[in-house]
C-alpha positions, 0 to 999 in steps of 0.5 A, spaced: 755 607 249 761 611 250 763 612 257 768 618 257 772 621 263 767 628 262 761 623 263 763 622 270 764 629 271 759 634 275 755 640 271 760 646 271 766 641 273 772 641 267 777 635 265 783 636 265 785 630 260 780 624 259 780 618 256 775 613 258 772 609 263 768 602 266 767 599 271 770 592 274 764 590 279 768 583 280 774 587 282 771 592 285 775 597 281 773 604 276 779 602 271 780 609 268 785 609 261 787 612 254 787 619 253 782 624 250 782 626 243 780 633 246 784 633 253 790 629 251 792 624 258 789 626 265 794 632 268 794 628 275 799 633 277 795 640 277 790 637 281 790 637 288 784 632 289 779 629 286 772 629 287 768 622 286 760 621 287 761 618 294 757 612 291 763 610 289 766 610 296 771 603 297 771 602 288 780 603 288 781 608 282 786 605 277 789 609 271 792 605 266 797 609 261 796 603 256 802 604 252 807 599 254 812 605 258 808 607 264 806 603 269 798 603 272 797 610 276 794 608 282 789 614 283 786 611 290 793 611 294 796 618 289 791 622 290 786 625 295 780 623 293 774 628 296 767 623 296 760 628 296 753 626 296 
């Protein structure tokens, strides 16, 4: 199974940038990484927040740029993070 960032998305929501995306249960983290063939790298910077499914409420958010340059992009402490039921 492939788990895209556009998976996690609500019907009528878009992507802006993709990747991929897995649970870590035991660190109790969503690790968000890579890039879209059609998105290019979440544009972090034209969101204003981010919806997340309030099941996932205490998971931290982590971006990894996985590119040698960049360090991990904490989308827990950079961003609001709107939680909806």
């Amino acid at each position: 199974m492939v788990n895209q960032h556009k998976h996690l998305l609500k019907p009528g929501d878009q992507c802006i940038g993709g990747g991929y995306y897995h649970f870590d249960f035991v660190s109790n983290r969503i690790l968000l990484d890579r890039e879209s063939y059609d998105f290019g790298r979440p544009k972090w910077h034209l969101l204003e927040s981010l919806k997340v499914p309030s099941i996932y409420r205490g998971m931290r958010i982590v971006y990894s740029y996985d590119d040698g340059s960049h360090d991990d992009f904490n989308v827990s402490e950079e961003m609001n993070i709107e939680y909806y039921d």
